[in-house]
C-alpha positions as CSV (number, residue, x, y, z in Angstrom):
1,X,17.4,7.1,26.7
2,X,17.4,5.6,23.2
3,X,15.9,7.6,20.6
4,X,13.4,5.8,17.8
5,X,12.6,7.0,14.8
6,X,9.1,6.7,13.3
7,X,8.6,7.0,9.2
8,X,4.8,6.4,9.3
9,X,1.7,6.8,11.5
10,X,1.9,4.3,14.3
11,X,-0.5,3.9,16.2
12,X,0.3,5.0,19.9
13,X,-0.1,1.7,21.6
14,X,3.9,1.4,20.9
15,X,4.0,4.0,24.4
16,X,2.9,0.8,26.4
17,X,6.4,-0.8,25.6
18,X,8.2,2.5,24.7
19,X,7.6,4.3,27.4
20,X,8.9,8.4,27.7
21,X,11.1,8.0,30.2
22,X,13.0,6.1,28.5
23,X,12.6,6.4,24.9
24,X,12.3,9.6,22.8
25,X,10.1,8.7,19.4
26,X,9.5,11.0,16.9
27,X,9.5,11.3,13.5
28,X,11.7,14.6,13.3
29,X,15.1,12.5,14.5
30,X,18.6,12.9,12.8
31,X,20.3,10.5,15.0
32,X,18.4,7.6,16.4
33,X,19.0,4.0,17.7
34,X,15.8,2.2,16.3
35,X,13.3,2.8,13.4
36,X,9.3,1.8,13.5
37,X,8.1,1.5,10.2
38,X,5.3,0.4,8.0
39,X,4.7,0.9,4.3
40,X,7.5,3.8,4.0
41,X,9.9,2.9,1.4
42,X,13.6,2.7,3.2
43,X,15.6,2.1,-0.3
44,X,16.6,5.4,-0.9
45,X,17.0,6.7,3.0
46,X,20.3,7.8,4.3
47,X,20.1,6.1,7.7
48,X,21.5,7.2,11.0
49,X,25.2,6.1,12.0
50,X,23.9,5.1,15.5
51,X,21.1,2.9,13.9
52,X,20.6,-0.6,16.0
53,X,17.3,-2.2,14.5
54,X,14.7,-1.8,12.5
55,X,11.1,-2.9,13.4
56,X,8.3,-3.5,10.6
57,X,4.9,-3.0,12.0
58,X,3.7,-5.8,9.8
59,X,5.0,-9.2,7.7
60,X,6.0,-7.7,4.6
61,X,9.5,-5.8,4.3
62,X,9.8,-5.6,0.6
63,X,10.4,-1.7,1.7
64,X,13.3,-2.2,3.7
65,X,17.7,-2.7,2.2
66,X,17.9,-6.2,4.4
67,X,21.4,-7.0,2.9
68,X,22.7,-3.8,3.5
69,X,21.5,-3.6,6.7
70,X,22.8,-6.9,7.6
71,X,26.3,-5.8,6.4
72,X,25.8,-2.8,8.9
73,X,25.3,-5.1,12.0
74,X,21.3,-3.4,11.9
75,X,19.2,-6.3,13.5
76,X,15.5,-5.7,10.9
77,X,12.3,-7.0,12.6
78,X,8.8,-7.8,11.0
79,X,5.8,-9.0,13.3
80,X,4.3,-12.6,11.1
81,X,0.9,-12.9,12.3
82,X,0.2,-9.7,14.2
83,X,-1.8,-9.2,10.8
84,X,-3.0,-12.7,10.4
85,X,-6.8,-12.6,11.4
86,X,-7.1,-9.6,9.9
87,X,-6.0,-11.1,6.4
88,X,-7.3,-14.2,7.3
89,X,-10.7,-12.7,7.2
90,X,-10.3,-10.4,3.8
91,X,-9.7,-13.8,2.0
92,X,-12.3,-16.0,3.2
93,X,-14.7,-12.8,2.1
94,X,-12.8,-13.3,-1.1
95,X,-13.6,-17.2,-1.2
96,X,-17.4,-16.2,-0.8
97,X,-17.4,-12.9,-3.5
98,X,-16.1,-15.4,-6.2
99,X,-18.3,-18.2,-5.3
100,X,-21.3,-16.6,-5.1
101,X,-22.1,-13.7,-7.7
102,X,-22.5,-11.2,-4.8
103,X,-20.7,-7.9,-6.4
104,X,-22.3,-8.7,-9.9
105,X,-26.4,-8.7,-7.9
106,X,-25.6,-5.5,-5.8
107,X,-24.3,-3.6,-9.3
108,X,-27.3,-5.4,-11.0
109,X,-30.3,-3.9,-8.0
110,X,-28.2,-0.1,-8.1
111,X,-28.6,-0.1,-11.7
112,X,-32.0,-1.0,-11.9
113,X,-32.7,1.6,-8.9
114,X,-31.0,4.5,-10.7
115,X,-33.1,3.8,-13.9
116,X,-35.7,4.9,-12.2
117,X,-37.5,0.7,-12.7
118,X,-40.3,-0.1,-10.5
119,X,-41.7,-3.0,-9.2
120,X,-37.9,-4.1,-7.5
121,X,-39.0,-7.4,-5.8
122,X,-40.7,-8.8,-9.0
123,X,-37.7,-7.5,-11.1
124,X,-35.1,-9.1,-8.4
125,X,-37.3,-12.4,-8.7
126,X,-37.3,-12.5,-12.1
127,X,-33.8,-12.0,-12.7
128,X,-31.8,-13.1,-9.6
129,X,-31.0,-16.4,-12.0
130,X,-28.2,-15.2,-13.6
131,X,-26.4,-14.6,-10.2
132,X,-26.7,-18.4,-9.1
133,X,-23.1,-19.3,-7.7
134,X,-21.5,-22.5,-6.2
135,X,-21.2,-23.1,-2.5
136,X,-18.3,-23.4,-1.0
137,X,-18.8,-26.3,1.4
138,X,-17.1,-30.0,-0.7
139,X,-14.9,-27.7,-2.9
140,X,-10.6,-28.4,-3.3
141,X,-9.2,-25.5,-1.6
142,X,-5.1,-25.2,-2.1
143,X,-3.2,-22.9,0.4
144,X,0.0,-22.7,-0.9
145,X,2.2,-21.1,1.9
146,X,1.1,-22.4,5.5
147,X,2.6,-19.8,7.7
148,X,0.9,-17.9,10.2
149,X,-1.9,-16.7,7.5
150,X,-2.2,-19.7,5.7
151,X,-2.6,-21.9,8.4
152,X,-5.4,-19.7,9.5
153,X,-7.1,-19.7,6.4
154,X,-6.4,-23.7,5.5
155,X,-8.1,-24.0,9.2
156,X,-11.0,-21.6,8.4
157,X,-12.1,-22.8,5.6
158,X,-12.0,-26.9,6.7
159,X,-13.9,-26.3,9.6
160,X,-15.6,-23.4,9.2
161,X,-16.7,-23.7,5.5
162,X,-16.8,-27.8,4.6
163,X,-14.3,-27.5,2.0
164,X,-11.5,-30.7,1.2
165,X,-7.8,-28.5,2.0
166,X,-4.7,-29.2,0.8
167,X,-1.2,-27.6,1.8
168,X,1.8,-27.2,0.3
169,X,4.9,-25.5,2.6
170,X,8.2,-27.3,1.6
171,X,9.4,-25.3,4.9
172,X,6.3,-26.3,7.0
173,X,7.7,-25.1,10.8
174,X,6.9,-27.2,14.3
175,X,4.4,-24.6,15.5
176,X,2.8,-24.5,11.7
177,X,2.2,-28.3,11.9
178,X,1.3,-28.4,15.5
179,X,-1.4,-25.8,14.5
180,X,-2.7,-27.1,11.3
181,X,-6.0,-28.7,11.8
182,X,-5.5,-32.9,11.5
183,X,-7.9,-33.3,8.5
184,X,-6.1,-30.8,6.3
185,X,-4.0,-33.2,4.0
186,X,-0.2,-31.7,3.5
187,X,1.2,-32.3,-0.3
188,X,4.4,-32.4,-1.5
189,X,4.1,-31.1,-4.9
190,X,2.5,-28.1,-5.9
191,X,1.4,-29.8,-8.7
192,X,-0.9,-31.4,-6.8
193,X,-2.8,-28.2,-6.2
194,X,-2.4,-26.5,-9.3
195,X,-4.7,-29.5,-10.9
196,X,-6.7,-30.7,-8.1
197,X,-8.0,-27.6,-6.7
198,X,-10.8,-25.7,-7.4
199,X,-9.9,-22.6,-5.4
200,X,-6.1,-21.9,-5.1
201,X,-5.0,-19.0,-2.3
202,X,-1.6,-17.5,-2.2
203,X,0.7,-17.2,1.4
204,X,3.9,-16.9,0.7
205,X,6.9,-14.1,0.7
206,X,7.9,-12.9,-2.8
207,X,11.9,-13.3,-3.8
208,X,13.5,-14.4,-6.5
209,X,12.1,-17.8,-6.5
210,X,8.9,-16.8,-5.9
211,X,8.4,-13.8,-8.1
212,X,6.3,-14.5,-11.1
213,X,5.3,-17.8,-10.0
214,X,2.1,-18.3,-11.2
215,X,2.2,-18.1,-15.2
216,X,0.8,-19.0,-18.1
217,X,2.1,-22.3,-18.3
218,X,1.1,-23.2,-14.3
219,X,-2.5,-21.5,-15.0
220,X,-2.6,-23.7,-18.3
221,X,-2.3,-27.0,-15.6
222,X,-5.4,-25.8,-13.5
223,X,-8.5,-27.2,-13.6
224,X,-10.9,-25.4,-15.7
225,X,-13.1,-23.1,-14.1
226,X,-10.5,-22.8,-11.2
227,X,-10.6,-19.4,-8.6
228,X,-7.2,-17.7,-7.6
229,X,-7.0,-15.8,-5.1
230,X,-3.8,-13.6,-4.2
231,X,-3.7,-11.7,-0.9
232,X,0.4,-12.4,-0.2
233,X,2.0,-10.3,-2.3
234,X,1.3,-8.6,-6.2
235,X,4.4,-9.7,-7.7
236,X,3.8,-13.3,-7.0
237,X,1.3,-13.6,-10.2
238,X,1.8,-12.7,-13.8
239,X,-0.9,-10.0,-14.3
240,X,-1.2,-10.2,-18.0
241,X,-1.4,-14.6,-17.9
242,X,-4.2,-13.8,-15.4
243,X,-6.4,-11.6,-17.6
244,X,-5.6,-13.6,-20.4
245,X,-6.9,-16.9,-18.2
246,X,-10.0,-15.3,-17.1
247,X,-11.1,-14.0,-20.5
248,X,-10.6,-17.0,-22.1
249,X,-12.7,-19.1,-19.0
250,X,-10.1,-21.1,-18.0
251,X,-10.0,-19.4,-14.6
252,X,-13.6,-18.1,-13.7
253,X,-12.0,-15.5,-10.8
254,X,-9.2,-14.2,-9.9
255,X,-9.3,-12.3,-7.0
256,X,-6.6,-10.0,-5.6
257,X,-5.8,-7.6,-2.8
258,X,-2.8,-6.0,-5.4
259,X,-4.8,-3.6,-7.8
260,X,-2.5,-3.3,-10.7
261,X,-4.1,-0.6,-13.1
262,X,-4.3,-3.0,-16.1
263,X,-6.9,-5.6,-14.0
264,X,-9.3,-3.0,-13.2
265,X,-12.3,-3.2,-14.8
266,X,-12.0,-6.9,-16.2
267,X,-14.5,-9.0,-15.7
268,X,-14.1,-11.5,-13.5
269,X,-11.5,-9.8,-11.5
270,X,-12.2,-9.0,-8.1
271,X,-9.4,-6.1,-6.7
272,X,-9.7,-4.5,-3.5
273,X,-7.5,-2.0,-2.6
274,X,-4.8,-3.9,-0.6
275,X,-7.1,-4.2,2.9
276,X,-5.7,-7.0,3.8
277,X,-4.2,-5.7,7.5
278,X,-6.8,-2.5,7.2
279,X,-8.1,-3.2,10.9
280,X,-7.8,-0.9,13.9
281,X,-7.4,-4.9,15.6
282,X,-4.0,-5.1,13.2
283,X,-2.5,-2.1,13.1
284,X,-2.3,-2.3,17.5
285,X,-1.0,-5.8,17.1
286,X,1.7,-5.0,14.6
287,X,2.5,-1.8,16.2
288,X,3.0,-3.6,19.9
289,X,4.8,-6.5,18.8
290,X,7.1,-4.3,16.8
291,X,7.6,-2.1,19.6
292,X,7.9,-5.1,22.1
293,X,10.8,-7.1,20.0
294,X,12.8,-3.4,19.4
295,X,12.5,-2.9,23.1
296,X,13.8,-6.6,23.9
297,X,16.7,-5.8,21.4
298,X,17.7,-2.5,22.5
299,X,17.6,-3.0,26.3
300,X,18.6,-6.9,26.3
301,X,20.1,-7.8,22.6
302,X,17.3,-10.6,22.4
303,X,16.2,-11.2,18.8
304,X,12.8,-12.1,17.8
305,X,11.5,-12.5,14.8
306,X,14.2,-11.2,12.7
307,X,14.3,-11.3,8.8
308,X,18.4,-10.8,8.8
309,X,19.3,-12.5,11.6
310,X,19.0,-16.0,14.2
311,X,16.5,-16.1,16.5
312,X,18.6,-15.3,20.0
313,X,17.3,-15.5,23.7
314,X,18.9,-15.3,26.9
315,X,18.0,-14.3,30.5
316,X,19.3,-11.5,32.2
317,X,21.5,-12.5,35.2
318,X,24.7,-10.5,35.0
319,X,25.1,-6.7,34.9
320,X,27.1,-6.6,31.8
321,X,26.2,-8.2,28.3
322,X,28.2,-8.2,25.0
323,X,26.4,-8.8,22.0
324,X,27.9,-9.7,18.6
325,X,26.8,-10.0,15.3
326,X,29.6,-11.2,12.9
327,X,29.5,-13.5,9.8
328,X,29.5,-17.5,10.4
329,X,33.1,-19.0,10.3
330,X,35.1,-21.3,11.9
331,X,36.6,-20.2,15.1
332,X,34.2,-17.3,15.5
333,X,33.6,-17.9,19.4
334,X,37.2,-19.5,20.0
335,X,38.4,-16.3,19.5
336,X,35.7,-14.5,21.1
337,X,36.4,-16.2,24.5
338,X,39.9,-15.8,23.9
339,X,40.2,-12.1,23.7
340,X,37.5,-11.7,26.9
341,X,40.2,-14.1,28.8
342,X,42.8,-12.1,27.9
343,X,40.9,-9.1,29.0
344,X,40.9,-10.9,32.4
345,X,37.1,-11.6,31.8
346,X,34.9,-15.0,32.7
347,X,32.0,-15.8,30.8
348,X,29.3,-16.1,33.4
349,X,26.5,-17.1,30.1
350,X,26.6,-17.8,26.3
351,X,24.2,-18.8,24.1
352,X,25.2,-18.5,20.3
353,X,23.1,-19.1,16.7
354,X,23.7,-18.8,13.1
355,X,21.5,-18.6,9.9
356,X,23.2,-19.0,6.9
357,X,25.9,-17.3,6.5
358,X,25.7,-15.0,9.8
359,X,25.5,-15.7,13.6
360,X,24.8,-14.1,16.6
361,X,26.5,-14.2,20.1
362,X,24.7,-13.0,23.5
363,X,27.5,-12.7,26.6
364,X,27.1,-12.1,30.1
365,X,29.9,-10.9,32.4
366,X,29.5,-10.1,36.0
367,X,32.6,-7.1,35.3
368,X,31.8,-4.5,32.9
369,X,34.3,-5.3,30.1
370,X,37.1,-2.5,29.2
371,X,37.4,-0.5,26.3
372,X,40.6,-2.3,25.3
373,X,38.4,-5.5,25.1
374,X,35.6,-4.5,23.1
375,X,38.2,-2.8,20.7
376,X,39.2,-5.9,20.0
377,X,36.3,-7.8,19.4
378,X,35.5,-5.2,16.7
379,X,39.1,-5.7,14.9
380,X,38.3,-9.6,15.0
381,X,37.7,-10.5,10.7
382,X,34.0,-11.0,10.6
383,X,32.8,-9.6,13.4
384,X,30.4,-6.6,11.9
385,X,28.8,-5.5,15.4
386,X,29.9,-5.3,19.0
387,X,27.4,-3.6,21.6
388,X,27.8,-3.7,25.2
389,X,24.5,-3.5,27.5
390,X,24.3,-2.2,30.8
């Protein structure tokens, strides 16, 4: 029985991979194997000694110590593109509210309605005029970010809406490509976008290389008139350059699914408040898919979609599996093997990876491995976790 800890409302269709008989979740746990979380802040927790993994019912994990966690041998999850359609869809709505003066019209007809002015069609006729907006269909569009959101949008709006797309992803993935509709034309620069483009949307994580990214001085490079839209992350854009840029005209929109407190209420800022994965559709698939790849850890040490760690499969063919996370130096597995050979043990299946500076090691054995073994896995320099499977 493995027990998992939940720190927000998730929604119950986790019970179709965590089933009761062999998983106890609850939010009320002091000692517990796995965490399912969402927007809860995890910074400041004091986290169970027994914790294993922790899944993130959505992309983001801004609210979750990674490097901390890694240094604890705790595997952390997110689910990229559980969200994707639903996001997908909040920023096309966004491509069409900053085209077309739709917000400014309906505030225009409620106004006139609660003054009491009659007459409304030959009012609306008369003064519709000052709404007139640009189609979408032959405009730039730059996605800059094509993972599983961007390539959705990129596609979106080339086939769907007629508009010329450009990409930029300097770490553009098989699947990505393989996805990416054939007309959509991939640039190398960013520079490219920031002065081609008429509408610029935002996919991409915030870090430290990311964080601030779009400033004055990159703003001061786009073409005049230019729409940005931001539905990846609020720190990605400096707020301030942004409501400087629209005021002065140089950007026409900006439109943003981050309400910081200082863009409300400027015109030509369009806020909503963060709806970008605020579907029944998304919060299922984000809940399952975080369930699914905490399940396939826990019961079979396969890692999918980690943010800390290598992607790590294996079949189960053997009773017994060992599974090691340590840090990525030489000789890691020659002394692996070596200490399971002393302990009289063959390797019946290995499969190894690495990222960066850490790896991970699956190991089936057809004998359960003893004590004295495992022991000395742990003492080996580097290695941070060793977990034996039944």
């Amino acid at each position: 029985m493995y027990n998992i800890k939940t720190l927000n409302n998730i929604s119950d269709i986790i019970y179709t991979e965590l089933d009761n008989s062999h998983y106890n979740v609850s939010d009320e746990l002091e000692s517990y194997e796995g965490v399912l979380v969402r927007s809860a802040d995890m910074h400041s927790l004091s986290l169970s000694e027994e914790l294993l993994a922790i899944a993130r019912a959505g992309a983001g994990y801004n609210n979750i110590p990674v490097d901390s966690c890694t240094e604890k041998g705790i595997v952390v999850f997110n689910t990229p593109g559980a969200n994707a359609n639903a996001v997908k869809e909040l920023v096309l709505c966004g491509l069409l509210l900053a085209g077309r003066s739709v917000i400014s019209g309906c505030d225009w007809l409620n106004e006139l309605h609660a003054s009491g002015a009659s007459d409304i069609e030959k009012l609306v006729e008369k003064g519709k005029k000052q709404f007139v907006g640009p189609e979408l269909a032959g405009k730039r569009l730059g996605v800059i970010g094509l993972g599983a959101i961007g390539v959705m949008v990129a596609n979106a709006a080339d086939k769907g809406l007629g508009m010329e797309v450009l990409g930029y992803d300097p770490y553009l993935s098989v699947d990505a490509a393989w996805n990416l509709t054939r007309s959509i034309i991939h640039v190398k620069t960013l520079e490219e976008i920031f002065t081609t483009c008429d509408y610029i949307t935002l996919h991409l994580p915030l870090n430290d290389g990311t964080r601030g990214m779009i400033n004055q001085k990159v703003i001061s490079s786009m073409k005049n008139g230019a729409v940005l839209l931001n539905f990846a992350r609020g720190g990605l854009v400096d707020d301030d350059a942004v409501i400087e840029a629209v005021k002065s005209g140089k950007l026409r929109h900006y439109v943003t699914d981050f309400p910081d407190e200082k863009l409300l209420g400027c015109k030509g800022i369009i806020a909503t408040p963060h709806l970008g994965a605020s579907t029944p559709e998304s919060e299922e698939n984000c809940a399952k898919m975080a369930a699914k790849q905490l399940k396939s850890y826990l019961e079979d040490g396969n890692i999918i979609n980690s943010v800390n760690l290598p992607r790590c499969e294996m079949p189960r063919t053997e009773p017994y599996r060992i599974s090691i996370i340590n840090r990525n130096i030489k000789n890691m597995i020659g002394q692996i093997t070596a200490v399971l050979a002393n302990g009289g043990h063959n390797v019946e299946h290995m499969v190894n990876s690495s990222r960066g500076e850490w790896a991970y090691t699956l190991i089936d054995l057809s004998t359960e491995p003893d004590e004295a073994a495992i022991e000395q896995l742990r003492a080996v320099e580097g290695i941070v976790k060793v977990r034996v499977i039944k």
